[in-house]
mmCIF file of the N, C-alpha and C atoms, coordinates in Angstrom:
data_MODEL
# 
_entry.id   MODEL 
# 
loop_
_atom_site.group_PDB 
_atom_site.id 
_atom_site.type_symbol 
_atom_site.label_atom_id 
_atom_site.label_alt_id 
_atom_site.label_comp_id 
_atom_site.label_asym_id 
_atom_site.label_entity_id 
_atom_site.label_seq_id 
_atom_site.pdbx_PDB_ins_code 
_atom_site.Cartn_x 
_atom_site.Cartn_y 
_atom_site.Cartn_z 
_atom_site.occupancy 
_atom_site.B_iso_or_equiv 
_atom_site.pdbx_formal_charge 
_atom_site.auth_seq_id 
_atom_site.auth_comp_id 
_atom_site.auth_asym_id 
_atom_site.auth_atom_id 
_atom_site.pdbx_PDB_model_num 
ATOM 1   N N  . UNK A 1 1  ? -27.930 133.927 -142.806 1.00 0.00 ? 1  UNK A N  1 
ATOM 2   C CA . UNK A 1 1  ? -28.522 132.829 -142.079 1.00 0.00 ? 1  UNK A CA 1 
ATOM 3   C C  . UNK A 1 1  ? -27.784 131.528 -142.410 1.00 0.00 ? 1  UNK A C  1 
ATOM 4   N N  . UNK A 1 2  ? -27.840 130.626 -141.361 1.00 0.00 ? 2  UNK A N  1 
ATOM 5   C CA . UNK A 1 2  ? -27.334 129.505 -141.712 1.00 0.00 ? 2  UNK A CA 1 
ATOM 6   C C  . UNK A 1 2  ? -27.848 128.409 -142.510 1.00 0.00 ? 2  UNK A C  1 
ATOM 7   N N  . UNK A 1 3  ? -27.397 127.169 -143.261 1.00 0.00 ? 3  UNK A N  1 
ATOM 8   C CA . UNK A 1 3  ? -28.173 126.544 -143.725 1.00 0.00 ? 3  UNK A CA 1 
ATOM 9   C C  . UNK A 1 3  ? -28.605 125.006 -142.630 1.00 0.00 ? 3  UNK A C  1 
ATOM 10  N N  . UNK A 1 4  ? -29.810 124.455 -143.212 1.00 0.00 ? 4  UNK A N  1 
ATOM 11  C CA . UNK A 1 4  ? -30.315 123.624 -142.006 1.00 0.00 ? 4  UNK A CA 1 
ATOM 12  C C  . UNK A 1 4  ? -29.778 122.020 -142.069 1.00 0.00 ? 4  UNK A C  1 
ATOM 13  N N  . UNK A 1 5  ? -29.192 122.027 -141.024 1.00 0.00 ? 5  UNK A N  1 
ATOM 14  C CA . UNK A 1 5  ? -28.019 121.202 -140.719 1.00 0.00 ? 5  UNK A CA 1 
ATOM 15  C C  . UNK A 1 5  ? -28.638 119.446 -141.405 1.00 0.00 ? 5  UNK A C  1 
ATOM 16  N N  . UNK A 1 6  ? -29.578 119.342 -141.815 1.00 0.00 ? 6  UNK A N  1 
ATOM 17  C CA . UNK A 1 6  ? -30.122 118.128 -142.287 1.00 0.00 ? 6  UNK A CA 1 
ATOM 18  C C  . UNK A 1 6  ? -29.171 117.465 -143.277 1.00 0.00 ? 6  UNK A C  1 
ATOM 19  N N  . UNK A 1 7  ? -28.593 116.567 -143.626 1.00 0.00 ? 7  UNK A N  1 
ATOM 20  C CA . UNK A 1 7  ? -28.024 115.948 -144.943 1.00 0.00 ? 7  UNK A CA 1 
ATOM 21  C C  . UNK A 1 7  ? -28.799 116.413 -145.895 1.00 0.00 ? 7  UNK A C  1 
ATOM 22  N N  . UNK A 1 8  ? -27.927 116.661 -146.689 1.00 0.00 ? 8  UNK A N  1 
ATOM 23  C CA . UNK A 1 8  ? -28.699 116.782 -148.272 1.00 0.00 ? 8  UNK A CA 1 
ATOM 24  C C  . UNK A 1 8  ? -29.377 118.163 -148.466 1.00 0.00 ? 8  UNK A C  1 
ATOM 25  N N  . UNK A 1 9  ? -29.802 118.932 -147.556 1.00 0.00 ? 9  UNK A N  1 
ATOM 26  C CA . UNK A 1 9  ? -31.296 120.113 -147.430 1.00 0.00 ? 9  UNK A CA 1 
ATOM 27  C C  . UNK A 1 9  ? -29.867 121.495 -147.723 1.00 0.00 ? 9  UNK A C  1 
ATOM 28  N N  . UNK A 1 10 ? -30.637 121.678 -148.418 1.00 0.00 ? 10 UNK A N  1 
ATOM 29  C CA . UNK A 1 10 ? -30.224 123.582 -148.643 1.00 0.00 ? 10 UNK A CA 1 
ATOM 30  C C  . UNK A 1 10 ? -30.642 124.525 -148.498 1.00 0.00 ? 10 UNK A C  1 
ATOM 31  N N  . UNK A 1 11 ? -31.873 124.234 -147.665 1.00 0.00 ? 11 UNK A N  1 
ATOM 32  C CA . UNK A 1 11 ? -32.629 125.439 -147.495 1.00 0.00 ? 11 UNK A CA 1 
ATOM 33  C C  . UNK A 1 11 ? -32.226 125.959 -145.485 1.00 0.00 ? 11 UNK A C  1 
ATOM 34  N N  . UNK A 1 12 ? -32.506 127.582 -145.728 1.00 0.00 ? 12 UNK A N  1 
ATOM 35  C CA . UNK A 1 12 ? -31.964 127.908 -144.640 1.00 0.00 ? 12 UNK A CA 1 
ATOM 36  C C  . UNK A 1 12 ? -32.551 127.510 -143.019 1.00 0.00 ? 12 UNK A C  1 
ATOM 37  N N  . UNK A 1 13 ? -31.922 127.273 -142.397 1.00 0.00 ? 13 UNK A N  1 
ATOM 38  C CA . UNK A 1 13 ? -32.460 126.956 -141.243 1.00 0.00 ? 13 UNK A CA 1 
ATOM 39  C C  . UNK A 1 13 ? -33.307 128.110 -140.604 1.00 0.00 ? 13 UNK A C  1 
ATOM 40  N N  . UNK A 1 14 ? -34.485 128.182 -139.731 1.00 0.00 ? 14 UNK A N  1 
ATOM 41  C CA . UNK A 1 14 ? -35.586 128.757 -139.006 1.00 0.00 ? 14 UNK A CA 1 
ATOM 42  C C  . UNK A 1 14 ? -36.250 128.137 -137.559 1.00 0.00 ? 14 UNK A C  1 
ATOM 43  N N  . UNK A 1 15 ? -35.289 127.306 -137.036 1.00 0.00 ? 15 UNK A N  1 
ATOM 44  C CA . UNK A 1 15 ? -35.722 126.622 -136.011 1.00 0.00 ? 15 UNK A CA 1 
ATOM 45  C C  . UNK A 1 15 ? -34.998 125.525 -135.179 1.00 0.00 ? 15 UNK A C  1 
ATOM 46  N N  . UNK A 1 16 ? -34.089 125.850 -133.734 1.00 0.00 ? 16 UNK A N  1 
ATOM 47  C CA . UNK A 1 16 ? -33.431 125.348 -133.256 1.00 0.00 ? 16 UNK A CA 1 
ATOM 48  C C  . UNK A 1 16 ? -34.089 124.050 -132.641 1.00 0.00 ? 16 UNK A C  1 
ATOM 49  N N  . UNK A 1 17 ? -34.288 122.877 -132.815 1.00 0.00 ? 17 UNK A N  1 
ATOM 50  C CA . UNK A 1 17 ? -34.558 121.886 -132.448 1.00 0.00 ? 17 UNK A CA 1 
ATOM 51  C C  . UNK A 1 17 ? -33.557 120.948 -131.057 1.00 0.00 ? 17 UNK A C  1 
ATOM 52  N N  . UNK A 1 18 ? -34.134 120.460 -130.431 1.00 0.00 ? 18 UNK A N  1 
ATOM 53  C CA . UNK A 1 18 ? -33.711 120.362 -129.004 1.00 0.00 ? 18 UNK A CA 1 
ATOM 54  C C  . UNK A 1 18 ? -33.891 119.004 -128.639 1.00 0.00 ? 18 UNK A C  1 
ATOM 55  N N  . UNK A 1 19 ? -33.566 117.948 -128.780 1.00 0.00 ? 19 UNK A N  1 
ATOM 56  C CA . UNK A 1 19 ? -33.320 116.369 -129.265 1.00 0.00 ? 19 UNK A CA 1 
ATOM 57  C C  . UNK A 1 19 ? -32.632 115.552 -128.017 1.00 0.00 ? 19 UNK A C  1 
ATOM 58  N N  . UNK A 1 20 ? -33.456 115.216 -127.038 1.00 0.00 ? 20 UNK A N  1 
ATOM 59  C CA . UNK A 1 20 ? -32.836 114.961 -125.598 1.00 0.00 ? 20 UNK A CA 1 
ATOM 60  C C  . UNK A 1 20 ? -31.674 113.336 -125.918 1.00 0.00 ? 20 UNK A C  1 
ATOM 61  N N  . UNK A 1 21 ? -31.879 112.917 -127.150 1.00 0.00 ? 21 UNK A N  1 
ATOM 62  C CA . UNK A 1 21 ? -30.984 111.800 -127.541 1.00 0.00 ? 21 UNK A CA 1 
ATOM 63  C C  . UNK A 1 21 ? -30.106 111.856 -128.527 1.00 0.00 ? 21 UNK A C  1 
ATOM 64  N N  . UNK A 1 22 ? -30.202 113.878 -129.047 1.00 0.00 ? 22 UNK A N  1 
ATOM 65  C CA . UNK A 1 22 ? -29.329 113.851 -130.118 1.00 0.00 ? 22 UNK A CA 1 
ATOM 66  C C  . UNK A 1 22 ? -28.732 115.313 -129.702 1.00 0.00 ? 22 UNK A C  1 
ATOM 67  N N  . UNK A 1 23 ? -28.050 115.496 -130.379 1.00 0.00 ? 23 UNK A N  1 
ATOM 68  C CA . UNK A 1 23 ? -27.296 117.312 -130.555 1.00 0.00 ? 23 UNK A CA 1 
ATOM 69  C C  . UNK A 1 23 ? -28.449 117.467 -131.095 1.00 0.00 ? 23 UNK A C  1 
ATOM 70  N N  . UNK A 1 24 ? -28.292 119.327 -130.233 1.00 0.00 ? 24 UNK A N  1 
ATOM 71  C CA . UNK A 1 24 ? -28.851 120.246 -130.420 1.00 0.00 ? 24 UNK A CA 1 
ATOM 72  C C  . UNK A 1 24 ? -28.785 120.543 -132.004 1.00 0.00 ? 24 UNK A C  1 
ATOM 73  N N  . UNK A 1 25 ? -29.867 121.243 -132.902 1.00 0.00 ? 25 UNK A N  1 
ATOM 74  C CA . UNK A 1 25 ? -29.649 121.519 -134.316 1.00 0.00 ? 25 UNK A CA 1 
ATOM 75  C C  . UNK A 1 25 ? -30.108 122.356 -134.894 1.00 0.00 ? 25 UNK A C  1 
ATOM 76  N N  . UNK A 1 26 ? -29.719 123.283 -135.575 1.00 0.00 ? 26 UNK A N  1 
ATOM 77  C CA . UNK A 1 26 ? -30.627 124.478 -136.649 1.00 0.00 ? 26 UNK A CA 1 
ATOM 78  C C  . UNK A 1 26 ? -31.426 123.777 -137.594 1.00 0.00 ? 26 UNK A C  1 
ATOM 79  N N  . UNK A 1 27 ? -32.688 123.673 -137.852 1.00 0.00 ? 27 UNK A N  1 
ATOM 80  C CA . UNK A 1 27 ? -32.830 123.037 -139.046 1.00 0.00 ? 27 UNK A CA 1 
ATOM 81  C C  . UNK A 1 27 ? -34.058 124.380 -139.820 1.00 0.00 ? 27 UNK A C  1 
ATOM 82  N N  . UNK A 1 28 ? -34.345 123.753 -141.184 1.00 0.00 ? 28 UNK A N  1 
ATOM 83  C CA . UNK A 1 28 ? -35.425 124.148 -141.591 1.00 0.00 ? 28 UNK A CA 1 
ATOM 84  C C  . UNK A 1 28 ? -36.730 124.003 -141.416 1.00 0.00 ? 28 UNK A C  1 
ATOM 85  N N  . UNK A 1 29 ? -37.471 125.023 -141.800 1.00 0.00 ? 29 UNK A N  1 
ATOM 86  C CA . UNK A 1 29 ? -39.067 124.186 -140.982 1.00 0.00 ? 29 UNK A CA 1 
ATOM 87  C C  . UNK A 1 29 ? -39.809 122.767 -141.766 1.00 0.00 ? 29 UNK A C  1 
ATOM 88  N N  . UNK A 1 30 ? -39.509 122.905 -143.009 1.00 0.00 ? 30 UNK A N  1 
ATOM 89  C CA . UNK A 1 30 ? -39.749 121.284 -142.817 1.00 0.00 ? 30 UNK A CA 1 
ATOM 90  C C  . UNK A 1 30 ? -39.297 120.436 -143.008 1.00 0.00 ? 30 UNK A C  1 
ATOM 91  N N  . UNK A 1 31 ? -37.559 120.145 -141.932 1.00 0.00 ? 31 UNK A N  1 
ATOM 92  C CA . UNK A 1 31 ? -37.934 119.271 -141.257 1.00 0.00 ? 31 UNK A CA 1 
ATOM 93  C C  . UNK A 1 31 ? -38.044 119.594 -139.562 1.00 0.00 ? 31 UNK A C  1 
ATOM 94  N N  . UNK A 1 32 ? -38.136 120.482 -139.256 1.00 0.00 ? 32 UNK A N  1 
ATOM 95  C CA . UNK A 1 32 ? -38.555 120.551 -137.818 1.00 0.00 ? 32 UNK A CA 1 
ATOM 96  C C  . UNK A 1 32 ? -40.269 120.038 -137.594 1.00 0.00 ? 32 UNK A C  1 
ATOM 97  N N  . UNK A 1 33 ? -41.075 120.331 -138.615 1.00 0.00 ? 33 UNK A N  1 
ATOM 98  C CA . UNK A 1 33 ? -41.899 119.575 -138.265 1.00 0.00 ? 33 UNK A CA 1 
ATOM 99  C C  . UNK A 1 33 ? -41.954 118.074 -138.658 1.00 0.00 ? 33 UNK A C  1 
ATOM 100 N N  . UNK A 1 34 ? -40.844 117.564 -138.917 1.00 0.00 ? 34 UNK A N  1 
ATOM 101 C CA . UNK A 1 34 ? -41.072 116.331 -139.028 1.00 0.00 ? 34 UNK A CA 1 
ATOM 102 C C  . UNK A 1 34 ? -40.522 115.783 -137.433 1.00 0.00 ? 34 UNK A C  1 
ATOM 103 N N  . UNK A 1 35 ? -39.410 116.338 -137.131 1.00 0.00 ? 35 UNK A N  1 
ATOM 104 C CA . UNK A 1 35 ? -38.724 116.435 -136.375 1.00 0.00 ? 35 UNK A CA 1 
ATOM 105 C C  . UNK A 1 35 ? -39.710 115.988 -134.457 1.00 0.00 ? 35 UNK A C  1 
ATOM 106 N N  . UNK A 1 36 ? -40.237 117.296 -134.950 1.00 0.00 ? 36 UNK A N  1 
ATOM 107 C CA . UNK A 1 36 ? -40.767 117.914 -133.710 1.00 0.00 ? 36 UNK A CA 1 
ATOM 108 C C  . UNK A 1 36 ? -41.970 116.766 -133.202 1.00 0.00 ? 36 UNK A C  1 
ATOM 109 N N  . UNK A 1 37 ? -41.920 115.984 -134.094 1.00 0.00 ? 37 UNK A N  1 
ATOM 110 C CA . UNK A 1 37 ? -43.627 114.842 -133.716 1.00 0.00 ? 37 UNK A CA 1 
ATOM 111 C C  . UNK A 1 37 ? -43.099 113.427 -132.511 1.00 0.00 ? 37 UNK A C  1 
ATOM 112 N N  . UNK A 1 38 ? -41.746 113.549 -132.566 1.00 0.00 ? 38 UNK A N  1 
ATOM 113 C CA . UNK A 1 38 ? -41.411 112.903 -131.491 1.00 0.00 ? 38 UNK A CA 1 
ATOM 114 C C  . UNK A 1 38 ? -41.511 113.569 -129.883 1.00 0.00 ? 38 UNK A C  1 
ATOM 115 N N  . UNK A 1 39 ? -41.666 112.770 -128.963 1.00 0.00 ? 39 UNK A N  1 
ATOM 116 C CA . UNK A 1 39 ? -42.132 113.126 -127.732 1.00 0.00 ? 39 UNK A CA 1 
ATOM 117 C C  . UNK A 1 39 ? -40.952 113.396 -127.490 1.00 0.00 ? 39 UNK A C  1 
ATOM 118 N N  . UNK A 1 40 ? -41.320 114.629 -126.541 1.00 0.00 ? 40 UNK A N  1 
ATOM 119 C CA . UNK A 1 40 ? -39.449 115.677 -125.511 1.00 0.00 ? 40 UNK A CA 1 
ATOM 120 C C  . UNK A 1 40 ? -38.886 116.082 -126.352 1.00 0.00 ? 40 UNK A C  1 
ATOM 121 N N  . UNK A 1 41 ? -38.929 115.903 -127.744 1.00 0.00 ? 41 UNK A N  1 
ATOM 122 C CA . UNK A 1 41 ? -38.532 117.385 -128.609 1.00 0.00 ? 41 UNK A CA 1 
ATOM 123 C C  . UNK A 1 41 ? -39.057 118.532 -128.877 1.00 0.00 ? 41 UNK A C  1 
ATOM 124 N N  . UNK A 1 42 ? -38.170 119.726 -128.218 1.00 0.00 ? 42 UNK A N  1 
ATOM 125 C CA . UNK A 1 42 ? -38.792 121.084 -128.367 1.00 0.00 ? 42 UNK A CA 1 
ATOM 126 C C  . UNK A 1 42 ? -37.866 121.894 -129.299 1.00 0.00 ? 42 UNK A C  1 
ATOM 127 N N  . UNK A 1 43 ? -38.970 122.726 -130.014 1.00 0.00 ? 43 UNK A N  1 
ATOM 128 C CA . UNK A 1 43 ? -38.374 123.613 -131.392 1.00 0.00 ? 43 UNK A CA 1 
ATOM 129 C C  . UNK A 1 43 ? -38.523 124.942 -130.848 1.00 0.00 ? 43 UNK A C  1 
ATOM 130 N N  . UNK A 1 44 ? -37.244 125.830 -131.021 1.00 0.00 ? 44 UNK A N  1 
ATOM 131 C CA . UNK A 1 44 ? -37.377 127.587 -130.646 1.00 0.00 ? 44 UNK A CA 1 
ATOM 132 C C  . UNK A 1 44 ? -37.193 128.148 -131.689 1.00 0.00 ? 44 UNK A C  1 
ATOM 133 N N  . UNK A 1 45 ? -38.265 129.188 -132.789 1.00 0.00 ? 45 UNK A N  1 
ATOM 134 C CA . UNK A 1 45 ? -37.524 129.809 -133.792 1.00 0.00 ? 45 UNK A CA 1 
ATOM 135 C C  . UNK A 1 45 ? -36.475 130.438 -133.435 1.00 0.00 ? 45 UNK A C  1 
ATOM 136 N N  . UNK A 1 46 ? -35.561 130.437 -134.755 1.00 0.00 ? 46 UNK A N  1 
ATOM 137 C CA . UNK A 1 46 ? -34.238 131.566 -134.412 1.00 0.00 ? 46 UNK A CA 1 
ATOM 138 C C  . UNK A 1 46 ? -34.775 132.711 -134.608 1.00 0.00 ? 46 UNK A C  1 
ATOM 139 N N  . UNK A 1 47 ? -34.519 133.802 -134.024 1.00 0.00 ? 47 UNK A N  1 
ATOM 140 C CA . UNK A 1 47 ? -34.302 135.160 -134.231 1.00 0.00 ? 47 UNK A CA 1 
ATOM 141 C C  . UNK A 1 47 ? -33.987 135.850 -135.894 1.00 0.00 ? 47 UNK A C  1 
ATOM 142 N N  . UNK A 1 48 ? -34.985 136.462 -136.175 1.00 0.00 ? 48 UNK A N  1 
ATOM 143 C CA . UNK A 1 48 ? -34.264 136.824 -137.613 1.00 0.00 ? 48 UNK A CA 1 
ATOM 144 C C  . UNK A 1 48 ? -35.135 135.586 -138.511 1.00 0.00 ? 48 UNK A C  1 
ATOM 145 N N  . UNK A 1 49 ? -35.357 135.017 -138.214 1.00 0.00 ? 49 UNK A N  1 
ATOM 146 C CA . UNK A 1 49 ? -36.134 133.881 -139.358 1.00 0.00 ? 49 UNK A CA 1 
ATOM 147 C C  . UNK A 1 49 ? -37.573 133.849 -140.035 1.00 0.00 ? 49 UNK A C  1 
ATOM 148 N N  . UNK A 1 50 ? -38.408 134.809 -139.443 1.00 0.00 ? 50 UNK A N  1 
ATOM 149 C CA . UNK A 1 50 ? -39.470 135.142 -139.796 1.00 0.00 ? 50 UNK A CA 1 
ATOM 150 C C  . UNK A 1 50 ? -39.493 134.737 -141.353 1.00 0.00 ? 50 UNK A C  1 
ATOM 151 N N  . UNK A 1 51 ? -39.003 135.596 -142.312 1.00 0.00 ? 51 UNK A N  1 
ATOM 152 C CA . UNK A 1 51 ? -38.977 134.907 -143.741 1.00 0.00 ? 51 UNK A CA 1 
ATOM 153 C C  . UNK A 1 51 ? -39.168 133.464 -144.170 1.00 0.00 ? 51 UNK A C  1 
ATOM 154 N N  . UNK A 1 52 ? -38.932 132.557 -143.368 1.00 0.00 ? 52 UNK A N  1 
ATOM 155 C CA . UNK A 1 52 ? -38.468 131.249 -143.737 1.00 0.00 ? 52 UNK A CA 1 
ATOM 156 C C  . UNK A 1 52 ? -39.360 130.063 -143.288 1.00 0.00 ? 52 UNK A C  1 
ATOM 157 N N  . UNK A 1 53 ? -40.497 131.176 -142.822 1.00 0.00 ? 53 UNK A N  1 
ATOM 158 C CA . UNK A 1 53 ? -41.247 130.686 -142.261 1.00 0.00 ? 53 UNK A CA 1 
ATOM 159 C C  . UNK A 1 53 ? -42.763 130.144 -143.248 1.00 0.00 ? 53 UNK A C  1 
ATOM 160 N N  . UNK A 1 54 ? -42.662 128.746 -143.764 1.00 0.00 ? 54 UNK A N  1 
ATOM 161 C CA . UNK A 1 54 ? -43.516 128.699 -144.376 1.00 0.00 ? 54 UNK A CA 1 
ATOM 162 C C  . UNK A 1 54 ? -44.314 127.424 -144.624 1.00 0.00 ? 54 UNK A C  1 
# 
């Protein structure tokens, strides 16, 4: 798995985030839920990520 594209974060990414003012991004789940609280951002788990899910 990849790791989640955030600065600084090492933990593996679980969630493609979809950022209509930014690139597309793998991140981890938390920060996709930090992520995700802005309006017109949509999160798709990746495939395979179930584990990481927490």
């Amino acid at each position: 798995m990849a790791t989640c594209s955030e600065d600084g974060c090492e933990n593996e990414a679980a969630v493609r985030v979809y950022v209509p003012w930014e690139a597309d991004r793998d991140v981890c789940t938390a920060h996709a839920r930090a992520i995700v609280q802005s309006e017109g951002v949509v999160a798709e788990p990746l495939e395979g990520s179930e584990k990481n899910w927490r």
